[in-house]
N, CA and C atoms as an extended XYZ file, in Angstrom:
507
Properties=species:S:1:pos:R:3:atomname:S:1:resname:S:1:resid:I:1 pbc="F F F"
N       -39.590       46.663       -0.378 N   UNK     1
C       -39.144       47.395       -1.549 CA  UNK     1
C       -38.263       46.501       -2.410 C   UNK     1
N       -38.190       46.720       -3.839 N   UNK     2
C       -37.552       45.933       -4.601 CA  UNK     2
C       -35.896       46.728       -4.500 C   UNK     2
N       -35.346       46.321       -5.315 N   UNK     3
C       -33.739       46.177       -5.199 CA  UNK     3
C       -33.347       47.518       -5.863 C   UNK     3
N       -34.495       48.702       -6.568 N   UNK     4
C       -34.136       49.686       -7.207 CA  UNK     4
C       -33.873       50.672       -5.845 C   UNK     4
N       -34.668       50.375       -4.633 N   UNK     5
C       -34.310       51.595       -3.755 CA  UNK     5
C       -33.979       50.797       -2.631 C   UNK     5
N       -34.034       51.763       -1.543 N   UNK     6
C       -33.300       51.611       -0.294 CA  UNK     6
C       -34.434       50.762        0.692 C   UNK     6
N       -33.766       49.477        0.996 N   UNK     7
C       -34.715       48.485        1.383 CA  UNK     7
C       -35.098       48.931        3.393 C   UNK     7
N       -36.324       48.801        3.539 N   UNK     8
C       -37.145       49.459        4.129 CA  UNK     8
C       -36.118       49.522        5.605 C   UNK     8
N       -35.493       48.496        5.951 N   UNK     9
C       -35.135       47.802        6.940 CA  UNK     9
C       -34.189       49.135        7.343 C   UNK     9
N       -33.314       49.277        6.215 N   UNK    10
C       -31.858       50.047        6.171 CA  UNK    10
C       -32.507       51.451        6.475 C   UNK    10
N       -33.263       51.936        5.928 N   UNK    11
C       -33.688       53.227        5.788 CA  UNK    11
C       -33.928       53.458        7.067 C   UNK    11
N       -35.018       52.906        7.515 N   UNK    12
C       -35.290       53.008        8.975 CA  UNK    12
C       -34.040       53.043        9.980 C   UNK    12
N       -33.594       52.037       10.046 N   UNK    13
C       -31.967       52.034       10.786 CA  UNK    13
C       -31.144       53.712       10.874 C   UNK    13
N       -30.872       53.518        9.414 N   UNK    14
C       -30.344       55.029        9.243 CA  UNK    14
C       -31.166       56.057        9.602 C   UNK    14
N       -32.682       56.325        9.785 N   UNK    15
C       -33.249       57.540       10.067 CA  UNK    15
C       -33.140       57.371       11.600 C   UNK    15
N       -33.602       56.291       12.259 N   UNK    16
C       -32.922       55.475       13.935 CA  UNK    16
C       -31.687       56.538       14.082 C   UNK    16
N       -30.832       56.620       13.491 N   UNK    17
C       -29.249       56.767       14.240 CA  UNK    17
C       -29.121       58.482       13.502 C   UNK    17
N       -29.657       58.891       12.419 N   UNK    18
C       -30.012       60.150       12.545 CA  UNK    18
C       -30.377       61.089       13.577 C   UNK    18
N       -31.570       60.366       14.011 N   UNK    19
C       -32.958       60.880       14.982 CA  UNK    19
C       -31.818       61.049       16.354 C   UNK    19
N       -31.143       59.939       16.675 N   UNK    20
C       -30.379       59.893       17.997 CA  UNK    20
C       -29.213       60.998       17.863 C   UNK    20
N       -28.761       60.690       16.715 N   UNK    21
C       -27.713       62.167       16.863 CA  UNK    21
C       -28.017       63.144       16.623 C   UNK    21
N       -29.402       63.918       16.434 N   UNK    22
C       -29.734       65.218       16.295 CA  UNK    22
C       -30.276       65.122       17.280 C   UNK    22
N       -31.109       64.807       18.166 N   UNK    23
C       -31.524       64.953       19.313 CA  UNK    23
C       -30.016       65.512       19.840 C   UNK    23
N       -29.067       64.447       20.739 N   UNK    24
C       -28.228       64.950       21.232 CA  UNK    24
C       -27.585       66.209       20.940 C   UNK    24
N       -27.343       66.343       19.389 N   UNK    25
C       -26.627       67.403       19.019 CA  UNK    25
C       -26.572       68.708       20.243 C   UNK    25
N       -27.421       69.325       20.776 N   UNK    26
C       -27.619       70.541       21.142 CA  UNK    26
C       -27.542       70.533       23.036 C   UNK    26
N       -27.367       69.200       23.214 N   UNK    27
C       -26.745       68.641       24.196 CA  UNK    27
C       -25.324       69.024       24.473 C   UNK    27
N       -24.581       68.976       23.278 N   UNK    28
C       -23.063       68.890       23.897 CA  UNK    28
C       -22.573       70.296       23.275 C   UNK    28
N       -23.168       71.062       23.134 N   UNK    29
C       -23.355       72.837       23.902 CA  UNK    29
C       -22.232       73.234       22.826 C   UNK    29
N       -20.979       74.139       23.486 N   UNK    30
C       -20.107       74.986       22.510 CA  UNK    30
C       -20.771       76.320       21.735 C   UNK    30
N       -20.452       76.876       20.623 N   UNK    31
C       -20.722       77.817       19.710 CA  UNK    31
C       -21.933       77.718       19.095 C   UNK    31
N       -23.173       78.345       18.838 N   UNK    32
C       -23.692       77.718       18.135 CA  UNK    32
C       -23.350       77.604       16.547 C   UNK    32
N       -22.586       78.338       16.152 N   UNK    33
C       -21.813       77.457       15.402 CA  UNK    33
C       -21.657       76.559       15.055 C   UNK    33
N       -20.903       75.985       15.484 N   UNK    34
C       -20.300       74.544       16.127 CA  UNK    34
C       -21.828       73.549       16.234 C   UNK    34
N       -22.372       74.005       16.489 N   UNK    35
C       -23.728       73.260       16.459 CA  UNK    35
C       -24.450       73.012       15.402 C   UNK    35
N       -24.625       74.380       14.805 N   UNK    36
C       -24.806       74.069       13.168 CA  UNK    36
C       -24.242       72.916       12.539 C   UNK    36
N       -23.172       73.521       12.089 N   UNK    37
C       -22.113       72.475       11.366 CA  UNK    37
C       -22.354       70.959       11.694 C   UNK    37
N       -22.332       70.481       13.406 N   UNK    38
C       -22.637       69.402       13.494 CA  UNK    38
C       -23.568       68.818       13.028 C   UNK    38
N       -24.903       69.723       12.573 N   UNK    39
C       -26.066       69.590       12.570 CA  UNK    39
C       -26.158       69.348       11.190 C   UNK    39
N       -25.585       69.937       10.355 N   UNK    40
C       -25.325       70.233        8.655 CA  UNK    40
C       -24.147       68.645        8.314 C   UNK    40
N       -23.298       68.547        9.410 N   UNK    41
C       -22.471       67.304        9.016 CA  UNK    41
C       -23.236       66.336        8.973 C   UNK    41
N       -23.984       65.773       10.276 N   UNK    42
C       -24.989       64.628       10.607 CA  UNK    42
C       -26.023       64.231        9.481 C   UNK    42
N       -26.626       65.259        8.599 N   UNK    43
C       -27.811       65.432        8.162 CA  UNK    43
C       -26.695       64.540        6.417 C   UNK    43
N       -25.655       65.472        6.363 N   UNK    44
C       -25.157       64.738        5.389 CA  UNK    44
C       -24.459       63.671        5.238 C   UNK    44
N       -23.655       63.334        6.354 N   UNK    45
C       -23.109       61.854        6.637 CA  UNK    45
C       -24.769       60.859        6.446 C   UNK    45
N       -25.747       61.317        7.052 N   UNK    46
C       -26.865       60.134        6.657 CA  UNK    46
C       -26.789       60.228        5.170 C   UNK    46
N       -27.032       61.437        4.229 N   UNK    47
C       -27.363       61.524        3.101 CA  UNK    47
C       -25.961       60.181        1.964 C   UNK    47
N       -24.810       60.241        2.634 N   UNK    48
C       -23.452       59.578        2.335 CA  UNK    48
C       -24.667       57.709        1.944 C   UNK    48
N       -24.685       57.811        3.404 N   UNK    49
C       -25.347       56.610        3.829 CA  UNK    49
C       -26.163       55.891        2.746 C   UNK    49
N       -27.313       56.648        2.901 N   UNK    50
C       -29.031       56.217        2.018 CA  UNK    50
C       -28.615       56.399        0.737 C   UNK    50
N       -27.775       57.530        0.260 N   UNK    51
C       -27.655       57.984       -1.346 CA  UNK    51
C       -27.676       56.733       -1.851 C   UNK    51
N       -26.394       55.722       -1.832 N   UNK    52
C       -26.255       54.593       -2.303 CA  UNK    52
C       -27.329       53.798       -2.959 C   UNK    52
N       -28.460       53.793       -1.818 N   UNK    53
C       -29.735       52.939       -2.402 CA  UNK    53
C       -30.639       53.594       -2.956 C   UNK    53
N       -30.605       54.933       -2.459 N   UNK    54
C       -32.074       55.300       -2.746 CA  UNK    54
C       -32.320       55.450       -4.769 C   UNK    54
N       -33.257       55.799       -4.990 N   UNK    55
C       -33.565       55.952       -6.509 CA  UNK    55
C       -32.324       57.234       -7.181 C   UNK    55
N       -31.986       58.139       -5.879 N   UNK    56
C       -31.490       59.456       -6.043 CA  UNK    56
C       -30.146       58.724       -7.004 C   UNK    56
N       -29.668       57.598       -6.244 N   UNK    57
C       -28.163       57.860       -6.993 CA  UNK    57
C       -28.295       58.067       -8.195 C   UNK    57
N       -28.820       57.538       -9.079 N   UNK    58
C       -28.597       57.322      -10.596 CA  UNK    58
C       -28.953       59.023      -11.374 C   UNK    58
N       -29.737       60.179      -10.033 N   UNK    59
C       -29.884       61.158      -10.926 CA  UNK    59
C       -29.162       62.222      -10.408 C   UNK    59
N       -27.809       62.084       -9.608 N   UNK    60
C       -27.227       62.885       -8.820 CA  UNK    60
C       -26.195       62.949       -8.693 C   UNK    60
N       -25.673       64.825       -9.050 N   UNK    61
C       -24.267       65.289       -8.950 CA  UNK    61
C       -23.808       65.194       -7.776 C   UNK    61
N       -22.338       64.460       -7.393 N   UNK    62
C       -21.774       64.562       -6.169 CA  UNK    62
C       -21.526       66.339       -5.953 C   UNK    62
N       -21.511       67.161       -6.923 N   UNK    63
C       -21.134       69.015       -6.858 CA  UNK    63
C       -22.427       69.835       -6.479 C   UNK    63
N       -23.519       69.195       -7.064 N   UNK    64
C       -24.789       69.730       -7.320 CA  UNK    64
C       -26.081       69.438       -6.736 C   UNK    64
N       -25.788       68.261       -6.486 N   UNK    65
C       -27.595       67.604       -6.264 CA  UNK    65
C       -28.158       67.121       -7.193 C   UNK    65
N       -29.409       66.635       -7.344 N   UNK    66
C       -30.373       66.635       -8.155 CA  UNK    66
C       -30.035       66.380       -9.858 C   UNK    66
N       -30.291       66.339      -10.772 N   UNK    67
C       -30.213       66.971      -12.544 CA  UNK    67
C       -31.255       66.508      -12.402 C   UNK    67
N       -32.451       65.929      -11.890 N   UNK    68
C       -33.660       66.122      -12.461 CA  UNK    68
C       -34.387       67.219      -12.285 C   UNK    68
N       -34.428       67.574      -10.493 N   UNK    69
C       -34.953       68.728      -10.068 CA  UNK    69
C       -36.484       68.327       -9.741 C   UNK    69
N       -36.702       67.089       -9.943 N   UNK    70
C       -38.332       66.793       -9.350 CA  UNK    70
C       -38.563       67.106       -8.172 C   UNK    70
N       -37.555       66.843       -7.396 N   UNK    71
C       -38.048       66.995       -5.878 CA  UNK    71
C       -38.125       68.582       -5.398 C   UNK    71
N       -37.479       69.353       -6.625 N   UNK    72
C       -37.478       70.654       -5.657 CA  UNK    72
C       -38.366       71.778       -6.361 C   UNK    72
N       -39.580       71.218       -6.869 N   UNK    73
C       -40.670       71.753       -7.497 CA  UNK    73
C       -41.521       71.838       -6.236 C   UNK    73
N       -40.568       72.807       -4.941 N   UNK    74
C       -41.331       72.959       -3.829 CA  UNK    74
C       -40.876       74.524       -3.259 C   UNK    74
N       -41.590       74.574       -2.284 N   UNK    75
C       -40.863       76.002       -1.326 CA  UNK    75
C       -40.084       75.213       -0.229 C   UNK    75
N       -38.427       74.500       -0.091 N   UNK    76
C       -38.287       74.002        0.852 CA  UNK    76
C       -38.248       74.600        2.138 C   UNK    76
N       -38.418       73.789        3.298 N   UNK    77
C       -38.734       73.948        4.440 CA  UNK    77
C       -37.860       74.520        4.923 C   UNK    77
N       -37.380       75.729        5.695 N   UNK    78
C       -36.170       76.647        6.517 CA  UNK    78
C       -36.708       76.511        8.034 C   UNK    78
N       -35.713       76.800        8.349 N   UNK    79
C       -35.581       77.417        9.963 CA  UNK    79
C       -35.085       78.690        9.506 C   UNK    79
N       -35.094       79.341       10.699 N   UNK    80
C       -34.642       80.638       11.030 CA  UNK    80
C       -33.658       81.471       10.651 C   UNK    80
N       -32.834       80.417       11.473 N   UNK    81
C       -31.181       81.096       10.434 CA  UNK    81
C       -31.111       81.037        8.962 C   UNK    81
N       -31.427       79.625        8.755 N   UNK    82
C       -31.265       79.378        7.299 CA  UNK    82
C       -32.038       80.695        6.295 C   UNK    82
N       -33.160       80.593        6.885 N   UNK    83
C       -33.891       82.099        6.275 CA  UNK    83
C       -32.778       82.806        6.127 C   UNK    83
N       -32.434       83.875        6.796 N   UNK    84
C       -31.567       84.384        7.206 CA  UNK    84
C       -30.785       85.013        6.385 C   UNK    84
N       -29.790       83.510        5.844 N   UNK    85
C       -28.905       83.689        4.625 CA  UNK    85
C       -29.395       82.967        3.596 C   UNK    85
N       -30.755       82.713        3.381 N   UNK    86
C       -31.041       82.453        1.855 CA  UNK    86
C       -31.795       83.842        1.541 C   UNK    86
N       -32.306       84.757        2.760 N   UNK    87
C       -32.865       85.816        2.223 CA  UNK    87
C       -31.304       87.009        1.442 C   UNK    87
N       -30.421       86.778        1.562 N   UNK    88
C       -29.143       87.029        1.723 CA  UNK    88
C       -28.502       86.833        0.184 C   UNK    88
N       -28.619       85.922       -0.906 N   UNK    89
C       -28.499       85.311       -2.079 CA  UNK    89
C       -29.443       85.633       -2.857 C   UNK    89
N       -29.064       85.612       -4.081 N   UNK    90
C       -29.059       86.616       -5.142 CA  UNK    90
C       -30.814       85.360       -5.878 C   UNK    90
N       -31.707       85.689       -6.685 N   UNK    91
C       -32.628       84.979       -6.705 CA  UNK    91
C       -33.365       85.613       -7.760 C   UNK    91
N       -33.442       84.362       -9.249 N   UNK    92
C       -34.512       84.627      -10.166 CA  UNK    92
C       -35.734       85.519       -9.934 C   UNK    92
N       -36.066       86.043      -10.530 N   UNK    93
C       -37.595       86.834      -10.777 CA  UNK    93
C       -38.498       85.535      -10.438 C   UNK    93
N       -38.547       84.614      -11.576 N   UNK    94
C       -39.525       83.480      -11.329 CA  UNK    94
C       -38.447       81.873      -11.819 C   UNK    94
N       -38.644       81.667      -11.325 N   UNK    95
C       -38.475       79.916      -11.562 CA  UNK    95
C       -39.463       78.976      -11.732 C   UNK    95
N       -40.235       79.240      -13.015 N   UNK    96
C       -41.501       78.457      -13.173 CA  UNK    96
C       -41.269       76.957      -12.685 C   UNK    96
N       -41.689       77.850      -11.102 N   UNK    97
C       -42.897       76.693      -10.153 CA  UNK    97
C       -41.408       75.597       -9.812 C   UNK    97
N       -40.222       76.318       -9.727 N   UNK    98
C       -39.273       74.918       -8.968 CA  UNK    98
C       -38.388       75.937       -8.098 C   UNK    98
N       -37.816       75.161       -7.118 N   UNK    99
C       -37.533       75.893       -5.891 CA  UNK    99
C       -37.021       77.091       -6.726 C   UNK    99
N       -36.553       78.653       -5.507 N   UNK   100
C       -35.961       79.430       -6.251 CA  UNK   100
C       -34.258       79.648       -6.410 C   UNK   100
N       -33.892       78.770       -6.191 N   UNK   101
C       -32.484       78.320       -5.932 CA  UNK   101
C       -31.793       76.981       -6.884 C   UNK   101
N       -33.159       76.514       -7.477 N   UNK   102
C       -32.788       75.482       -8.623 CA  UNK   102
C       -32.574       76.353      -10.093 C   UNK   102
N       -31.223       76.135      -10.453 N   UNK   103
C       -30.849       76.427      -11.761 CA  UNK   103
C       -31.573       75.328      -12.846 C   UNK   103
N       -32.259       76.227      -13.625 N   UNK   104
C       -33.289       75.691      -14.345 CA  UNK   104
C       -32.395       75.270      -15.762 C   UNK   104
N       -31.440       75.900      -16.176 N   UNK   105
C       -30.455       75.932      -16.992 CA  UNK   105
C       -29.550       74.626      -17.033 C   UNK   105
N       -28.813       74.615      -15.790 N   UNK   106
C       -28.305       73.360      -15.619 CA  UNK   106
C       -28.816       72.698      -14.969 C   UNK   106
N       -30.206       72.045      -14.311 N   UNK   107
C       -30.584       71.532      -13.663 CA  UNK   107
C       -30.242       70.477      -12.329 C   UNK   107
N       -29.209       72.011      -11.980 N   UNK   108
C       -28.896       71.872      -10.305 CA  UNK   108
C       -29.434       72.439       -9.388 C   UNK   108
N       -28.868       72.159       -8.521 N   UNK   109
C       -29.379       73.093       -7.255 CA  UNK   109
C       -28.648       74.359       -7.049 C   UNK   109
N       -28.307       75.381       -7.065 N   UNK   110
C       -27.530       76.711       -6.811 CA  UNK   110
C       -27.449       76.970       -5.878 C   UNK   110
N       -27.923       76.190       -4.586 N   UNK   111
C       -26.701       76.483       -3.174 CA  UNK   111
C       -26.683       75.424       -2.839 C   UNK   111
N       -26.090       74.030       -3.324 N   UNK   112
C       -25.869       72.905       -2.697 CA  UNK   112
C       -25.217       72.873       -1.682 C   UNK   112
N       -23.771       73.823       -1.718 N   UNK   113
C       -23.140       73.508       -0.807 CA  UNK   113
C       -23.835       74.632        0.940 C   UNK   113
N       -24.751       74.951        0.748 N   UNK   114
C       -25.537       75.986        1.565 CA  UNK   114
C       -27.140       75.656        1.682 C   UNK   114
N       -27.674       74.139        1.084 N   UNK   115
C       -28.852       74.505        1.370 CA  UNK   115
C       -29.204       73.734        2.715 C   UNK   115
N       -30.854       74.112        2.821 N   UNK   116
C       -31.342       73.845        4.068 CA  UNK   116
C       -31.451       72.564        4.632 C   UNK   116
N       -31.152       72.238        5.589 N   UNK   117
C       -31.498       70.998        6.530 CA  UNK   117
C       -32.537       70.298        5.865 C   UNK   117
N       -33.791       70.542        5.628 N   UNK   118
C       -34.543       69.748        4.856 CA  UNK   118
C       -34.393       69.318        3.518 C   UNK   118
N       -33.418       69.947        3.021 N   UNK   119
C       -32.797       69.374        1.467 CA  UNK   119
C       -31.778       67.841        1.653 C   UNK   119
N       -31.360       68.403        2.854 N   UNK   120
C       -30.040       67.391        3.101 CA  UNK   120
C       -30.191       66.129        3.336 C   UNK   120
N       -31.606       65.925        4.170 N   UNK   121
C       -32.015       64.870        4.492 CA  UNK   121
C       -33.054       64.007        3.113 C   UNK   121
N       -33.770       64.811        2.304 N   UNK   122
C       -34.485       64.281        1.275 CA  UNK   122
C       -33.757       63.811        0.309 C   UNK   122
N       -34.341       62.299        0.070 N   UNK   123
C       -34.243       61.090       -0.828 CA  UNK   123
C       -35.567       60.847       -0.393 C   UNK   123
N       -35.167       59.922       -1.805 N   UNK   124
C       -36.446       58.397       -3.024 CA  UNK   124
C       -36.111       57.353       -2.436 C   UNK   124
N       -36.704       57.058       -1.134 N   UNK   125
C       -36.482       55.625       -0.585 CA  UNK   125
C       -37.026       54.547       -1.628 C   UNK   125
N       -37.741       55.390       -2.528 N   UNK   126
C       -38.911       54.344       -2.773 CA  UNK   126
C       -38.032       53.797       -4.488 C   UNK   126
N       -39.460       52.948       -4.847 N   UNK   127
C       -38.830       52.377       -6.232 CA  UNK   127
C       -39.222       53.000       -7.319 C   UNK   127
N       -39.718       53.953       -7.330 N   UNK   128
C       -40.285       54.501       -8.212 CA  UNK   128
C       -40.018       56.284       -8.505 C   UNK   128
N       -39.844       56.592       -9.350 N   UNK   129
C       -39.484       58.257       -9.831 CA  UNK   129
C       -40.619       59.101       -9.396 C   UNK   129
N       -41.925       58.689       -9.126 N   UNK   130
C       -43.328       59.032       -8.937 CA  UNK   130
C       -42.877       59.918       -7.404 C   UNK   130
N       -41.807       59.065       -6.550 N   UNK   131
C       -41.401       59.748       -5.156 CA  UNK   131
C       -40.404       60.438       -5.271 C   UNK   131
N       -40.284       61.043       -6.066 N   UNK   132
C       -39.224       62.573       -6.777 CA  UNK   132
C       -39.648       63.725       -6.506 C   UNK   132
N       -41.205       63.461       -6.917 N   UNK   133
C       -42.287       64.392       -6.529 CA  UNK   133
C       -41.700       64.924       -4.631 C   UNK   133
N       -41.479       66.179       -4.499 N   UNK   134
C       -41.908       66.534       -2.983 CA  UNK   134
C       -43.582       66.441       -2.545 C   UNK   134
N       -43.892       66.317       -1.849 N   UNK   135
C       -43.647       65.791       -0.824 CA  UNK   135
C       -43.275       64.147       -1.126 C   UNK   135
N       -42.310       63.217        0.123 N   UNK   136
C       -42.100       62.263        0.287 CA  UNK   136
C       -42.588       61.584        1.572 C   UNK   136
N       -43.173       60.904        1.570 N   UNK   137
C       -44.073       60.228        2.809 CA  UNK   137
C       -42.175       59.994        4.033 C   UNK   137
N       -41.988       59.117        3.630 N   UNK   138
C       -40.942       59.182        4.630 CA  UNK   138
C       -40.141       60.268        5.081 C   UNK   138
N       -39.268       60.777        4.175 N   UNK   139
C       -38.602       62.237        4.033 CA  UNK   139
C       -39.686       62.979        4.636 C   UNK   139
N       -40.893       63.309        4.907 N   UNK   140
C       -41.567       64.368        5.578 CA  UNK   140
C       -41.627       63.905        6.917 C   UNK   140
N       -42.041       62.239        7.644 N   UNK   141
C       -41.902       61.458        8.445 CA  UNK   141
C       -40.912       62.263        9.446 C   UNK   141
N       -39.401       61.844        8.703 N   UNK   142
C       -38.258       61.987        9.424 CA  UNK   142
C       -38.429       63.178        9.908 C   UNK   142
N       -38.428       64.256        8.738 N   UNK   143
C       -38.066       65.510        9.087 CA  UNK   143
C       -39.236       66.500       10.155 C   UNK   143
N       -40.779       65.689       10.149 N   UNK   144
C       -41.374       66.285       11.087 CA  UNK   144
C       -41.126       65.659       12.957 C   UNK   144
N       -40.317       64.614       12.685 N   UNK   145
C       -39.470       64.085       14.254 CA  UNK   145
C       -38.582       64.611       14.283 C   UNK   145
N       -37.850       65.134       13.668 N   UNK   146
C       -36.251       66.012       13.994 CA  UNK   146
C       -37.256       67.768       14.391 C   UNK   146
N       -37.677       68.077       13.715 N   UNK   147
C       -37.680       69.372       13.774 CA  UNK   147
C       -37.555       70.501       14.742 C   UNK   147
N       -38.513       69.341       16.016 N   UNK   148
C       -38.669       70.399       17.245 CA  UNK   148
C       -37.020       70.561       17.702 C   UNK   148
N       -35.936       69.538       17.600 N   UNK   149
C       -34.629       69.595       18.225 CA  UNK   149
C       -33.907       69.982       17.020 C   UNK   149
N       -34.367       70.024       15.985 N   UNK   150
C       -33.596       70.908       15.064 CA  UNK   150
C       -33.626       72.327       15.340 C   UNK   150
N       -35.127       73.029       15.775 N   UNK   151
C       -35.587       74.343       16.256 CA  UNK   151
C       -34.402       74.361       17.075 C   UNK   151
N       -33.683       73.841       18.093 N   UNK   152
C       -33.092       74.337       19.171 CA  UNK   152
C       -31.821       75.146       18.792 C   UNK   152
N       -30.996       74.445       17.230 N   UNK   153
C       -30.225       74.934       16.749 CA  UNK   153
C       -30.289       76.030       16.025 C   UNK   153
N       -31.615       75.746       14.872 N   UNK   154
C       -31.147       76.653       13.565 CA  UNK   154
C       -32.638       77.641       13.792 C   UNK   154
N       -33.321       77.473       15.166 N   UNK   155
C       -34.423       78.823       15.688 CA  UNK   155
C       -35.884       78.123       15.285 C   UNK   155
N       -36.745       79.244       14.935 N   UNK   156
C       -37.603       78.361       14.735 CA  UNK   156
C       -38.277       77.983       13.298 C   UNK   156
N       -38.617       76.844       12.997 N   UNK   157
C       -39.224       76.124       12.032 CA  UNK   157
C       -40.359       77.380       11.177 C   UNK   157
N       -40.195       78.050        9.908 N   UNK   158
C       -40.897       78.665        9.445 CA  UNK   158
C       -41.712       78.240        7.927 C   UNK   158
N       -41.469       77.097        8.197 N   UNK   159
C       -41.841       76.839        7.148 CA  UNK   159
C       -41.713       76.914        5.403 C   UNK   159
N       -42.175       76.535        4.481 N   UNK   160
C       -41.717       76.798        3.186 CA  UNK   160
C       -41.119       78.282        2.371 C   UNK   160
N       -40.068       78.108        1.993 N   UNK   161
C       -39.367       79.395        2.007 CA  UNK   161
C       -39.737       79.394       -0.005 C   UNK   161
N       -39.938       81.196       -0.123 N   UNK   162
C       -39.809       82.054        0.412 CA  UNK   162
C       -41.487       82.311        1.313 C   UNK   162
N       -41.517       82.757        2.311 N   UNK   163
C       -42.796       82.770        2.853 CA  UNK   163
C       -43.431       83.902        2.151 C   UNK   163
N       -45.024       83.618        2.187 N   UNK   164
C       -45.696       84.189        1.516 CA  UNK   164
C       -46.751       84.845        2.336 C   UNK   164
N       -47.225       86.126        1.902 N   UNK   165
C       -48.363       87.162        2.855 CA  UNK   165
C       -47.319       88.062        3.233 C   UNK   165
N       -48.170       88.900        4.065 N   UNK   166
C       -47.676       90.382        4.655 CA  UNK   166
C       -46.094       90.524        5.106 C   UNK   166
N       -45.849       89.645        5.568 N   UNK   167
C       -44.330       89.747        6.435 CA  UNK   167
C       -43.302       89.387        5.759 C   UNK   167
N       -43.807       88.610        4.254 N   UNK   168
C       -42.922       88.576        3.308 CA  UNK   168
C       -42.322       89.658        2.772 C   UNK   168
N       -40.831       89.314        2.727 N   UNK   169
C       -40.411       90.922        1.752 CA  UNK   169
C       -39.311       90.539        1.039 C   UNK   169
């Protein structure tokens, strides 16, 4: 990778020492609570990490996330709990076609400080704005190796929220 993003070497390293501390996480027991949080700290201490290089810095509120909002022209990925309390928060009629939690107005995110595990971990390793777009080849990488030991914490993996068909409500 050229010098606009996060050079391949580093990225990897950092998703390396991610991967090892979420595994353990659910190892060293307590509240689950307490597990969360660890789980929500880890995910963002990496994000501390990669931000620096990745393409993200140059389009991103340290309050907010995002001001472009490319990446979240998706249904992001929840677990269980997280469902939970995003079914819980207050939510546009429509958000033409970008998550339903992205303020289209100010082009933030509207639960930064609350969103899901799979938000926390997604960055633009790459050099190009083209990987803004969700899906991200790496960012999906990582997050389909964490998931099964993420399940242990935040329940199980349901996929793109808000879910859609019968059981939706």
């Amino acid at each position: 990778m050229n010098g606009d993003g996060c050079p391949a070497e580093e990225f990897r390293r950092e998703s390396e020492r991610l991967k090892r501390r979420v595994i353990h996480a659910p190892r060293l027991g307590g509240e689950r609570w307490r597990q969360v949080a660890l789980l929500y700290r880890l995910a963002d201490s990496y994000g501390r990490r990669v931000f620096p290089r990745s393409l993200c810095h140059e389009k991103v509120s340290a309050f907010s996330g995002c001001v472009t909002g490319e990446c979240c022209r998706c249904r992001p990925d929840v677990f269980a709990s997280e469902k939970e309390l995003l079914d819980r928060l207050p939510k546009p009629p429509d958000n033409a076609g970008y998550c339903l939690f992205f303020n289209i107005a100010k082009k933030t995110c509207g639960i930064y400080g609350v969103r899901p595990f799979a938000c926390r971990i997604y960055y633009n390793m790459a050099s190009s704005r083209l990987y803004c777009q969700n899906p991200a080849d790496a960012t999906l990488q990582l997050f389909d190796t964490l998931k099964r030991h993420v399940e242990k914490i935040l329940g199980p993996h349901l996929g793109g929220y808000p879910p859609h068909g019968p059981e939706a409500g």
